[in-house]
ROKE-23796 format. One record per residue (C-alpha): residue number from 0; x, y, z. Coordinates in steps of 0.1 Angstrom, whole numbers, plus 5000, padded with zeros to 4 digits. Example, Ala and Ser with C-alpha at 12.3 -4.5 7.8 and 13.67 -1.06 7.14 Angstrom:
// residues 2
<0; <5123; 4955; 5078>>
<1; <5137; 4989; 5071>>
END
This chain:
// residues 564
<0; <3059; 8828; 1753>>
<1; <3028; 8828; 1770>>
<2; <3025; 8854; 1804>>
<3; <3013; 8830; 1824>>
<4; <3044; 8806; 1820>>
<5; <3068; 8837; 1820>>
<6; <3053; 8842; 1853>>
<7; <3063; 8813; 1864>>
<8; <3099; 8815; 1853>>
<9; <3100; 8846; 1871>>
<10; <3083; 8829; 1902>>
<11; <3115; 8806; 1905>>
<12; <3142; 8834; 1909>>
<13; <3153; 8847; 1940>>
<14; <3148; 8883; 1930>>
<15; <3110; 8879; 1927>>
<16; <3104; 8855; 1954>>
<17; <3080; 8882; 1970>>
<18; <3055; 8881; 1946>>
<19; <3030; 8860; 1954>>
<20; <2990; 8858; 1958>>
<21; <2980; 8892; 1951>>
<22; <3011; 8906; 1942>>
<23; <3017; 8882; 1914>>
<24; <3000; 8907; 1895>>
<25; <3030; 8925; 1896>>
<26; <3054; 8897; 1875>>
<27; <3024; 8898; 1850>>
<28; <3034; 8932; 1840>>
<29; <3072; 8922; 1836>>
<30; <3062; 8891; 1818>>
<31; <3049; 8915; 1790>>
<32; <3083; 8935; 1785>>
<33; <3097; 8899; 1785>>
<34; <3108; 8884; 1755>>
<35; <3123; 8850; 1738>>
<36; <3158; 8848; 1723>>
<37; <3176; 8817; 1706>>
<38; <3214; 8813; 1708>>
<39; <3230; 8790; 1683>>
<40; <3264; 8767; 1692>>
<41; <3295; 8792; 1694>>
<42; <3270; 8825; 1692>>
<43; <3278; 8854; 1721>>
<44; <3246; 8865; 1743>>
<45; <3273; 8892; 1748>>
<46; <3310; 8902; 1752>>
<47; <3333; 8915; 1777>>
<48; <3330; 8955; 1770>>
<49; <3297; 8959; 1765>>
<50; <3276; 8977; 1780>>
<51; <3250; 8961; 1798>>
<52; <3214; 8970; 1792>>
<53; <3194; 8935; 1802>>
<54; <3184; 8908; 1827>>
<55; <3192; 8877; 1810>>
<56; <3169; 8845; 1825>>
<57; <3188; 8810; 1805>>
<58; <3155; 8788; 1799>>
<59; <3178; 8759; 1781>>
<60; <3212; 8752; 1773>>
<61; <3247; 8759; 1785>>
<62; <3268; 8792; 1790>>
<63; <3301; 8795; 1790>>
<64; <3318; 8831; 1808>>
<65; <3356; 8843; 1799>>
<66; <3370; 8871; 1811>>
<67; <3400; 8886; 1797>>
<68; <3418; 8897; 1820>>
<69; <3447; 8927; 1820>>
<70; <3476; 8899; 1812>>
<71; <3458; 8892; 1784>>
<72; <3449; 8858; 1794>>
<73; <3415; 8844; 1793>>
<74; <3400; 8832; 1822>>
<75; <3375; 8802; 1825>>
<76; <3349; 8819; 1850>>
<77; <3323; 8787; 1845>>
<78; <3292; 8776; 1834>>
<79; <3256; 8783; 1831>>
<80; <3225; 8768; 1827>>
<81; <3185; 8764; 1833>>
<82; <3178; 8788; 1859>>
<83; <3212; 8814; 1863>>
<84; <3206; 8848; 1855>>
<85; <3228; 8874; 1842>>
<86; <3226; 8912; 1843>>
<87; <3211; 8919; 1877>>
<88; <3231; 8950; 1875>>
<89; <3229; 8957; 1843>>
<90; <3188; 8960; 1843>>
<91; <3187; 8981; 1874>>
<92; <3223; 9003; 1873>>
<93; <3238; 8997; 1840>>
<94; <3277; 8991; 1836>>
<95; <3296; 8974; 1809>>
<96; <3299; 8934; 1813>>
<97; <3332; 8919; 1827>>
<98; <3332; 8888; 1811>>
<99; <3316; 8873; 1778>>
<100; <3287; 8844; 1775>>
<101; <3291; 8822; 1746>>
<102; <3261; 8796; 1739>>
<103; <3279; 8760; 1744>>
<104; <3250; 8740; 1729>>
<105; <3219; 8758; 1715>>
<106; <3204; 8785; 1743>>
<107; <3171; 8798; 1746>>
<108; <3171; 8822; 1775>>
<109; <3141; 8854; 1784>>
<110; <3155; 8887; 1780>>
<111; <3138; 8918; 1798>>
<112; <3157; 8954; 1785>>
<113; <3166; 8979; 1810>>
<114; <3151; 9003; 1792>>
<115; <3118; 8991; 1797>>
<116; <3121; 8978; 1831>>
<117; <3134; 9014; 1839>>
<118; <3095; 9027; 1831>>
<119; <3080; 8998; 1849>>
<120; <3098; 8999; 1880>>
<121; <3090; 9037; 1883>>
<122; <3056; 9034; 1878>>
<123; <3050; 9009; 1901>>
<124; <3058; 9013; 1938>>
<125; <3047; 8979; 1946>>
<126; <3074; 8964; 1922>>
<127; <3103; 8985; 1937>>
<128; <3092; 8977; 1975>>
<129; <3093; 8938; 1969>>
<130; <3122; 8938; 1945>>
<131; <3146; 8914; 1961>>
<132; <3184; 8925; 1951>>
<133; <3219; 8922; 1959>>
<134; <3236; 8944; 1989>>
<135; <3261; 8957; 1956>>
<136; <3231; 8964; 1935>>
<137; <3208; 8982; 1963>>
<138; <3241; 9000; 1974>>
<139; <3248; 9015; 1936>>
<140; <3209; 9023; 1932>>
<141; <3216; 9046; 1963>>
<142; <3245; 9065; 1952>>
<143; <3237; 9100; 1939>>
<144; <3229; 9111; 1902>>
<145; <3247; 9136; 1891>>
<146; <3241; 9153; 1853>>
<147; <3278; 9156; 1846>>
<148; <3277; 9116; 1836>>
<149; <3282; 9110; 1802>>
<150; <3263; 9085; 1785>>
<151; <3286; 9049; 1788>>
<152; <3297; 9058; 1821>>
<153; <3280; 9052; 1856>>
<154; <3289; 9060; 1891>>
<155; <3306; 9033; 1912>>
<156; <3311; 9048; 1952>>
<157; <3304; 9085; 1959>>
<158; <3311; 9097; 1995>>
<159; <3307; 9123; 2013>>
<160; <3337; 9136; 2041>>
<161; <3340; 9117; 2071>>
<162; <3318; 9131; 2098>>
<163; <3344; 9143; 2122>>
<164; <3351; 9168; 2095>>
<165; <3317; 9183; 2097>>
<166; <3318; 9182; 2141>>
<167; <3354; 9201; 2139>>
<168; <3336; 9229; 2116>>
<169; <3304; 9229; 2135>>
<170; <3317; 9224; 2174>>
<171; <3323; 9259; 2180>>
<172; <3287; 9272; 2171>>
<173; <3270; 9241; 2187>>
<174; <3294; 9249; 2219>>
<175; <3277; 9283; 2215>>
<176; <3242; 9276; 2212>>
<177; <3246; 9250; 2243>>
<178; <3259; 9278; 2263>>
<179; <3234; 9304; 2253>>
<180; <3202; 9284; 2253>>
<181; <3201; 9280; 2297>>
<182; <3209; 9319; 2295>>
<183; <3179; 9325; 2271>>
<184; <3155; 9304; 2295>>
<185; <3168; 9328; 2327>>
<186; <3160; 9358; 2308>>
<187; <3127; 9347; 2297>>
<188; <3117; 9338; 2331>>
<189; <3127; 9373; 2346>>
<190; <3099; 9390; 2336>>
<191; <3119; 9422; 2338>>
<192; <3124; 9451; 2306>>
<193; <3157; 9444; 2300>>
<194; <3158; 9405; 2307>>
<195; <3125; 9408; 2279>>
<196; <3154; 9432; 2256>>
<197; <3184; 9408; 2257>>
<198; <3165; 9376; 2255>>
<199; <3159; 9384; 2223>>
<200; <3190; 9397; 2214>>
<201; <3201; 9360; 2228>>
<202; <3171; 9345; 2205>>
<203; <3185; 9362; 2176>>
<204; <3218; 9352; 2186>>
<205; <3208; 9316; 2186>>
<206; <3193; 9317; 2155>>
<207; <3221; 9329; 2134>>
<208; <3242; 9301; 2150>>
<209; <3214; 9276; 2146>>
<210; <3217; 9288; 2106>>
<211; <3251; 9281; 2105>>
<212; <3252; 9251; 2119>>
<213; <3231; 9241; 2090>>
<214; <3251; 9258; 2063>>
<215; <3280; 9237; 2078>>
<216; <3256; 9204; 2076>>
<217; <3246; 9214; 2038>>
<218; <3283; 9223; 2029>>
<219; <3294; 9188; 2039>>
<220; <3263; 9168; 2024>>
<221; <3266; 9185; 1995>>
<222; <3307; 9177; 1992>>
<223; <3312; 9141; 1972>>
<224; <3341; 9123; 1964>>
<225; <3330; 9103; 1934>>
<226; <3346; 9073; 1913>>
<227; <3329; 9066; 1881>>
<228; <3337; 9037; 1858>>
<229; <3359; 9063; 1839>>
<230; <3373; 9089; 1861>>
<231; <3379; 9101; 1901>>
<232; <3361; 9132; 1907>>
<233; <3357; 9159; 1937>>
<234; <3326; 9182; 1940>>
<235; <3334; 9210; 1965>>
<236; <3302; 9233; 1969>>
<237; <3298; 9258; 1995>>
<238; <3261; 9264; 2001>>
<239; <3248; 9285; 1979>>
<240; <3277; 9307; 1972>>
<241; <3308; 9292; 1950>>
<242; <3310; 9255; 1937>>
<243; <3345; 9234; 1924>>
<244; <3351; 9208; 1907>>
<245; <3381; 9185; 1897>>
<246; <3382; 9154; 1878>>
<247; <3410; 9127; 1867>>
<248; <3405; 9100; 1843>>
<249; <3415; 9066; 1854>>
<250; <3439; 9060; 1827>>
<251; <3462; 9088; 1837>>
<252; <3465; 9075; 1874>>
<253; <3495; 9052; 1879>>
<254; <3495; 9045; 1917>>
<255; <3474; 9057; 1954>>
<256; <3491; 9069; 1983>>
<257; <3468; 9062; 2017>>
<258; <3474; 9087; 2044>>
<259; <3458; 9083; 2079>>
<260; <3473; 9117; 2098>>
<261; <3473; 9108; 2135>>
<262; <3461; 9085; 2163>>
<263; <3423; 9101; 2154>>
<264; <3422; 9094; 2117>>
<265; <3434; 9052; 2125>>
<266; <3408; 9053; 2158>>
<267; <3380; 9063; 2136>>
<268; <3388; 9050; 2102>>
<269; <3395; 9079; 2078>>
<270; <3424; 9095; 2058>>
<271; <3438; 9113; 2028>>
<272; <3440; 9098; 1993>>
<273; <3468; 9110; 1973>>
<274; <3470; 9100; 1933>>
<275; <3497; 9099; 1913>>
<276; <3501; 9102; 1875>>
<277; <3528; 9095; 1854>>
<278; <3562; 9115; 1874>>
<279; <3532; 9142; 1888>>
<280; <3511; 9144; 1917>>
<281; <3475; 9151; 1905>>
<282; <3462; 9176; 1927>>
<283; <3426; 9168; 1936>>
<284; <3420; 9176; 1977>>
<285; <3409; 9139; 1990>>
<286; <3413; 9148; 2025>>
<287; <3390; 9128; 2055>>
<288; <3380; 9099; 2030>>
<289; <3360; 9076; 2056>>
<290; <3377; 9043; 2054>>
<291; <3402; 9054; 2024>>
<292; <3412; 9015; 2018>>
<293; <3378; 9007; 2000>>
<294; <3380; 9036; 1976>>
<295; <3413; 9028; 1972>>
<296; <3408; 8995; 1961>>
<297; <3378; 9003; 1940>>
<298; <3399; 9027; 1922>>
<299; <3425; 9000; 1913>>
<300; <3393; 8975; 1903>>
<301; <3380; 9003; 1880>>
<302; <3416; 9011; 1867>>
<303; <3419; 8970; 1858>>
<304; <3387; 8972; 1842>>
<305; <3398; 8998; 1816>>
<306; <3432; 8976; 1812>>
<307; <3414; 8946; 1808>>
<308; <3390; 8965; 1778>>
<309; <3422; 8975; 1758>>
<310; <3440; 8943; 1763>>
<311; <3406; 8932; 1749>>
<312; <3403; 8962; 1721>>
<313; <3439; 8949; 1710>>
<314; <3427; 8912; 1709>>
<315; <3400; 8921; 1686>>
<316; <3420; 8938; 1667>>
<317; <3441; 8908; 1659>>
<318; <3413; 8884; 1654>>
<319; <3400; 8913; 1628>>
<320; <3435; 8908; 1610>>
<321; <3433; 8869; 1613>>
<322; <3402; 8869; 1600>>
<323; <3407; 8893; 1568>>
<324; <3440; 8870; 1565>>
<325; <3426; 8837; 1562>>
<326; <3398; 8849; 1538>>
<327; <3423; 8867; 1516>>
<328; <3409; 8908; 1518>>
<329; <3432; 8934; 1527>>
<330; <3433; 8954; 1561>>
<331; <3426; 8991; 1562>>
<332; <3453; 9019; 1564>>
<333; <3458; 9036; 1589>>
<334; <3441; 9074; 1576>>
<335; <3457; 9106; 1582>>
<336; <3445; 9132; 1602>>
<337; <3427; 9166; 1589>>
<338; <3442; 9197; 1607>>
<339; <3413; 9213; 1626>>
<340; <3392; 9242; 1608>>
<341; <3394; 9274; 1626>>
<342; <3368; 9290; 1639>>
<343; <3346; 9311; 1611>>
<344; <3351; 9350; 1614>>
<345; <3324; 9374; 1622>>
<346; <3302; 9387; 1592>>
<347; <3296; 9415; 1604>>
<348; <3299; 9448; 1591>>
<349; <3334; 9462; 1605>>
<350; <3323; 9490; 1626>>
<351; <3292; 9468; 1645>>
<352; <3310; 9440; 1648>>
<353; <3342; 9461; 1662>>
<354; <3313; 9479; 1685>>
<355; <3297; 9443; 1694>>
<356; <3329; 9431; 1700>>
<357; <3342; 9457; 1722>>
<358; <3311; 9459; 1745>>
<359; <3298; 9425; 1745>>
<360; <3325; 9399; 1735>>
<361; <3312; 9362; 1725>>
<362; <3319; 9335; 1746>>
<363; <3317; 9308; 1727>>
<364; <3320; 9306; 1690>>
<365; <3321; 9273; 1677>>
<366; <3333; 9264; 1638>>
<367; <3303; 9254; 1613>>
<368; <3313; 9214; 1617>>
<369; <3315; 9219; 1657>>
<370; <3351; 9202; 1658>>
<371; <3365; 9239; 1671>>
<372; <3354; 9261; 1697>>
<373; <3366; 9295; 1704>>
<374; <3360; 9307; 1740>>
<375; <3366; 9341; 1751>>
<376; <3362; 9361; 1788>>
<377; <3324; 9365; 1799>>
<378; <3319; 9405; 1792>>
<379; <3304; 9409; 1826>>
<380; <3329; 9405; 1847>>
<381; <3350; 9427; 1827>>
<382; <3329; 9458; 1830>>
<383; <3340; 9452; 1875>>
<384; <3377; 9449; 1863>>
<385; <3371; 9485; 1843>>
<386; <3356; 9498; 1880>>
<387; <3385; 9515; 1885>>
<388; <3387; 9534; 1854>>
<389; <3347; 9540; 1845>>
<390; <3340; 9557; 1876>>
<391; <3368; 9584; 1875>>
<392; <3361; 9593; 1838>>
<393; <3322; 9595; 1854>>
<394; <3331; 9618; 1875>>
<395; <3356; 9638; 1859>>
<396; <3332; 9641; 1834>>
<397; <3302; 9652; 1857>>
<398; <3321; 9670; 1879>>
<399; <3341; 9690; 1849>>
<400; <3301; 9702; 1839>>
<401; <3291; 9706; 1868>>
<402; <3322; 9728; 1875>>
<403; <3325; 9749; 1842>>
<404; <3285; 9756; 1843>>
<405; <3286; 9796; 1840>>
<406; <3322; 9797; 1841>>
<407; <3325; 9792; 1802>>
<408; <3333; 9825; 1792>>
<409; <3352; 9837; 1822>>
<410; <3392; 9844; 1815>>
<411; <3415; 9810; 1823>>
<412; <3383; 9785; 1812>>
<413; <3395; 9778; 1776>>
<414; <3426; 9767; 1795>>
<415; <3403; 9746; 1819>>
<416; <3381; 9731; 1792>>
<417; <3416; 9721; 1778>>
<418; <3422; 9701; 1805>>
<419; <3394; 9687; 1816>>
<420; <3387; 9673; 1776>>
<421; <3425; 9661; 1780>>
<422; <3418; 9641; 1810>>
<423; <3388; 9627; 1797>>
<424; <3403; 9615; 1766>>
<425; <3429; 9601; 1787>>
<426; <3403; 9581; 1807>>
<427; <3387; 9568; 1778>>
<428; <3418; 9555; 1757>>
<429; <3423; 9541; 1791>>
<430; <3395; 9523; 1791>>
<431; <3391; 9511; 1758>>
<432; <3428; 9500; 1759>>
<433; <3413; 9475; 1791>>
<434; <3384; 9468; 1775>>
<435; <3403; 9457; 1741>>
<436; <3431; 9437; 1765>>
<437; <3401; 9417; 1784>>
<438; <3386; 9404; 1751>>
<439; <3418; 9396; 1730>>
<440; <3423; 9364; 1748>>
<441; <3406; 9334; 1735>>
<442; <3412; 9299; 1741>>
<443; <3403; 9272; 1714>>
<444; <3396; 9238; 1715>>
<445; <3403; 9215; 1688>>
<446; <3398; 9177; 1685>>
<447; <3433; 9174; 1696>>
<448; <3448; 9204; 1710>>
<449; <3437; 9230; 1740>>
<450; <3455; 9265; 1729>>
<451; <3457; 9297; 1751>>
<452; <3458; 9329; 1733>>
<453; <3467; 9360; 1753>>
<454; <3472; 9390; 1732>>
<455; <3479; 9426; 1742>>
<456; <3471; 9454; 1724>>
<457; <3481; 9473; 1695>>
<458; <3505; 9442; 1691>>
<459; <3526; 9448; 1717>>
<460; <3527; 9414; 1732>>
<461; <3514; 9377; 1725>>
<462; <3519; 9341; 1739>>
<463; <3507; 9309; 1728>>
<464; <3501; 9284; 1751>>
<465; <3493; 9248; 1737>>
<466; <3489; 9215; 1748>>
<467; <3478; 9180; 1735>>
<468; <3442; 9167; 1748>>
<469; <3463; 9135; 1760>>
<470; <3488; 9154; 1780>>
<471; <3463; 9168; 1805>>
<472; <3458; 9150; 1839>>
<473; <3430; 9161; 1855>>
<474; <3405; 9190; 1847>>
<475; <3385; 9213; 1877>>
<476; <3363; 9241; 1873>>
<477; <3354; 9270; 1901>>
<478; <3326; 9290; 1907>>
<479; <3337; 9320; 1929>>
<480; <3308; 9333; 1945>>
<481; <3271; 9341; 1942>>
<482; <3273; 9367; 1918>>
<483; <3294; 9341; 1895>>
<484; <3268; 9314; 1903>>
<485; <3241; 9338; 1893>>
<486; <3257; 9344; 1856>>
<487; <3272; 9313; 1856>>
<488; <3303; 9323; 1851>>
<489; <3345; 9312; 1867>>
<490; <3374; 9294; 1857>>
<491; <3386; 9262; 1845>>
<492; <3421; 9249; 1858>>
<493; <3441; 9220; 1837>>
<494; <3470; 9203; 1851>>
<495; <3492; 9187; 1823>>
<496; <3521; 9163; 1824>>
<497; <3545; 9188; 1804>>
<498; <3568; 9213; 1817>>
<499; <3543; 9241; 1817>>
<500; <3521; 9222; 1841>>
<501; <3490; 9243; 1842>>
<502; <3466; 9266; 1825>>
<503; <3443; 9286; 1839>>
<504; <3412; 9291; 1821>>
<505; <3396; 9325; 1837>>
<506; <3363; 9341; 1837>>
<507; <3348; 9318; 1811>>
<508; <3309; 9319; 1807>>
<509; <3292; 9280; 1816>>
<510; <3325; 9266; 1829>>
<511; <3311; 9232; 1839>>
<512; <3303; 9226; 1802>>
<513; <3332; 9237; 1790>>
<514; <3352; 9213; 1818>>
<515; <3325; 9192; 1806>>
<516; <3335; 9195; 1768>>
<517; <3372; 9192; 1777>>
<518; <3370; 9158; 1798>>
<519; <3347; 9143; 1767>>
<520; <3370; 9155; 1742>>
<521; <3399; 9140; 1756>>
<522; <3379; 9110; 1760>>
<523; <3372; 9109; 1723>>
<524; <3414; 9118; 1715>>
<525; <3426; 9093; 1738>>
<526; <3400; 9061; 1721>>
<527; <3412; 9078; 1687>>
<528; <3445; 9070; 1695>>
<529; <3442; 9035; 1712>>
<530; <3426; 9030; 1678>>
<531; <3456; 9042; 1659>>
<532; <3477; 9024; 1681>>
<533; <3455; 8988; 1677>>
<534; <3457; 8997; 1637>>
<535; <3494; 8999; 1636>>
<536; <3496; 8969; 1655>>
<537; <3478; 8949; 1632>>
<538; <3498; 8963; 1604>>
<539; <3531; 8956; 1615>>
<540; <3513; 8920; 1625>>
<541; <3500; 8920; 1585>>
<542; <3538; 8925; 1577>>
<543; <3547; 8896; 1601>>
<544; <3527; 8873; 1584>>
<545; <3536; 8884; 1547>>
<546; <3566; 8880; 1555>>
<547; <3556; 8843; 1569>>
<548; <3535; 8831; 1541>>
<549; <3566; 8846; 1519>>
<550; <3593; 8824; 1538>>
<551; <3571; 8793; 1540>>
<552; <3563; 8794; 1502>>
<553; <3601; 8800; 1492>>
<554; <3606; 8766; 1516>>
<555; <3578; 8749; 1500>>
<556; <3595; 8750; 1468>>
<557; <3627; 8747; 1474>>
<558; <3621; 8711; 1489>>
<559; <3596; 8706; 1457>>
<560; <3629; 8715; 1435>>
<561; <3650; 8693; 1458>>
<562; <3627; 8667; 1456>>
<563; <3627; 8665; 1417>>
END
């Protein structure tokens, strides 16, 4: 199609309304990433599920929308025609679509991918200034990024605490710095040595309250409760010291209890959020939510969103079997499982790996097909835990020289030398006993399975830990403190649903990504086994209808016979 009649396609919708006289120049531009599609009778410009990466503009033709919703029933959500659009959200936010278009009659509509729109719209400020959208669409363009996001899931509310939390934690050095501030303007005006001494003690004074007043104001802004269109999470960063983290996916959470503590919280519209998993209380602080009903609802419409896929993953898994049924081919077994490799052993030769291994433990060793990683405790915080031991073998060992310097050959020092060699050994086994204990824990993670390791040694103790990927019910990581933010190093915390209810991950190197690698794998081990579960459906469906066809043929000649 022509530009100049794409232009004025574009000229007729409400989002570009703006562009006119000299800023039609503007729709020019998106009429060249536009382009023509045909639908045929019966054809889907897309399904319920998908995710959602174009504005659709319908040219000619009809369009019906379904939606199937977490009954399984399909609803009739109406028609299009010349003119609708479809996608707003999808070109500007992306999301997965909650219904599916099917062409009634042949369609020819203008399609403009996200992807492309996404270069154009930054590039040109013009475009984004006179872009006319939707309060839901401008409100999800505001909400923050955040690089944790996986790649088919997109942030649907983020908030920060209500406010009054930030004026309780601030009020007493704001209460201050009121009160000081009238005594700092008498001193200045003195003129006098020591009104000229304390008002700057009073200046300085006001300036370390002034900071932390700010380091209160960043500590809140930078605190989010966020719901994505997979999971509830809670950022918790102290500024610039320690940062946590906890996440739940939506499919563990079976029901929200609202909490508004007092006459304050119901006056000024907040509360505490409370989920619940299946028999457990998933612990994830959601204290002062401002107005707790709206994420609470949008929790429950993202939770019926991922019903209403699987009810849909399950449909399409029956219309797969109808479909191989009525044109005679055969369905798929159901394939088994691999165990996991194990991760590959150090080549090494025995004495520098042993060495390496001692003194600077891996932290991550991953198996050569990347399905198993082996994570041990980051070295570095190790060698602060062995504090206690390194610097009395120092010192025992400087001192001792320092000591027996000239006193070598003096009657008593062979005895002395005795001891002091004695002691130092002692230290040392000491400390390689420590240093062996801190790195014979591991923790691997499979495609399946999260398994803790801890191992003393010498082989005087071990315990296994081990959980399935599907039993955990929410995942958080911690960062204590600028040193640990500096090497990026903390703990990981799981919560499961068993009887041993949590493991502690601690003093892991990168522990985002490895909270990070957790939450996707269990991602990938729960669709593995909605998958399993859709394929033994349509089995025992397949055995249904043998069993049919076997029945109705017996029947069918039986009457023939009776017939004769």
């Amino acid at each position: 199609m022509e530009p100049r009649i794409t232009v004025e396609h574009l000229k007729e919708l409400p989002m570009f309304k703006d562009f006119l006289g000299e800023r039609e120049e503007e729709l020019y531009q998106v009429a060249l990433i536009a382009r023509e599609a045909q639908y045929d009778r019966g054809e889907w410009l897309f399904g319920q599920g998908e995710i959602s990466d174009r504005f659709i503009i319908i040219l000619e033709g009809k369009v019906q929308l379904t939606r199937v919703d977490r009954e399984g029933i399909a609803r009739d959500l109406g028609t299009l025609g010349p003119g609708d659009t479809l996608g707003e959200t999808g070109l500007l936010v992306g999301d997965f679509h909650d219904a599916t278009a099917e062409a009634l009659e042949p369609t020819k509509v203008l399609l403009i991918m996200r992807e492309d729109f996404a270069k154009l719209y930054a590039e040109r400020p013009r475009l984004r200034e006179k872009l006319i959208l939707s309060d839901e669409v401008r409100r999800r363009l505001a909400l923050p990024k955040f690089k944790w996001l996986r790649d088919d899931e997109w942030v649907v509310m983020a908030v920060n605490r209500h406010w009054l939390h930030l004026s309780r934690k601030a009020t007493p050095s704001l209460l201050m710095l009121v009160m000081l501030l009238p005594v700092f303007i008498l001193l200045v005006t003195a003129h006098t040595f020591v009104a000229s001494v304390l008002s700057w003690l009073t200046l300085i004074l006001m300036l370390i309250l002034f900071f932390l007043l700010f380091w209160h104001f960043m500590n809140w802004r930078d605190d989010y409760f966020v719901l994505t269109t997979q999971r509830v999470a809670h950022i918790e960063r102290t500024w610039p010291f320690s940062e946590d983290f906890e996440e739940c996916p939506l499919e563990n959470i079976q029901d929200i209890h609202e909490v508004r503590p007092g006459l304050t919280a119901n006056m000024l519209n907040f509360g505490n959020l409370v989920l619940q998993t299946a028999g457990e209380t998933v612990q994830i602080d959601m204290s002062y939510v401002p107005h707790p009903e709206r994420l609470r609802e949008a929790i429950f419409h993202e939770i019926e969103r991922a019903q209403e896929l699987d009810i849909l993953r399950t449909h399409g898994a029956i219309r797969e079997l109808l479909s191989h049924r009525l044109e005679g081919g055969e369905v798929t077994p159901l394939a088994a499982q691999s165990a996991p490799p194990v991760a590959p052993k150090n080549k090494l030769s025995v004495a520098t790996a042993w060495l390496k291994d001692l003194l600077f433990p891996p932290s991550w060793t991953v198996s050569e097909d990347g399905s198993t990683i082996l994570l041990r405790r980051y070295w570095l915080p190790g060698y602060f835990h062995y504090m206690w031991v390194i610097v009395p073998m120092l010192l025992v060992a400087i001192g001792g020289m320092v000591f027996l310097n000239g006193r070598w050959s003096q009657p008593g020092a062979r005895w002395m030398i005795v001891v002091w060699l004695l002691t130092e050994a002692a230290l040392f086994a000491k400390l390689l006993w420590i240093a062996e204990d801190w790195r014979n824990d591991y923790f691997q993670i499979t495609p399946n399975h999260l398994i803790l390791v801890e191992r003393s040694p010498l082989l005087m103790k071990e315990s296994r830990q081990e959980t399935v990927l599907s039993h955990i019910q929410n995942i958080s990581f911690s960062i204590p403190g600028m040193l640990p933010r500096l090497f990026d190093y903390g703990h990981v915390m799981l919560e499961t649903a068993g009887t041993m209810g949590k493991f502690e991950l601690k003093w892991l190197r990168h522990p985002q990504e490895i909270q990070e690698e957790i939450s996707k794998r269990q991602r990938e081990y729960s669709q593995r086994q909605k998958e399993a579960e859709a394929q033994r459906h349509k089995e025992e469906l397949l055995s249904w209808f043998t069993t049919y066809d076997e029945l109705r043929r017996r029947r069918a000649v039986e009457q023939a016979t009776g017939g004769e």
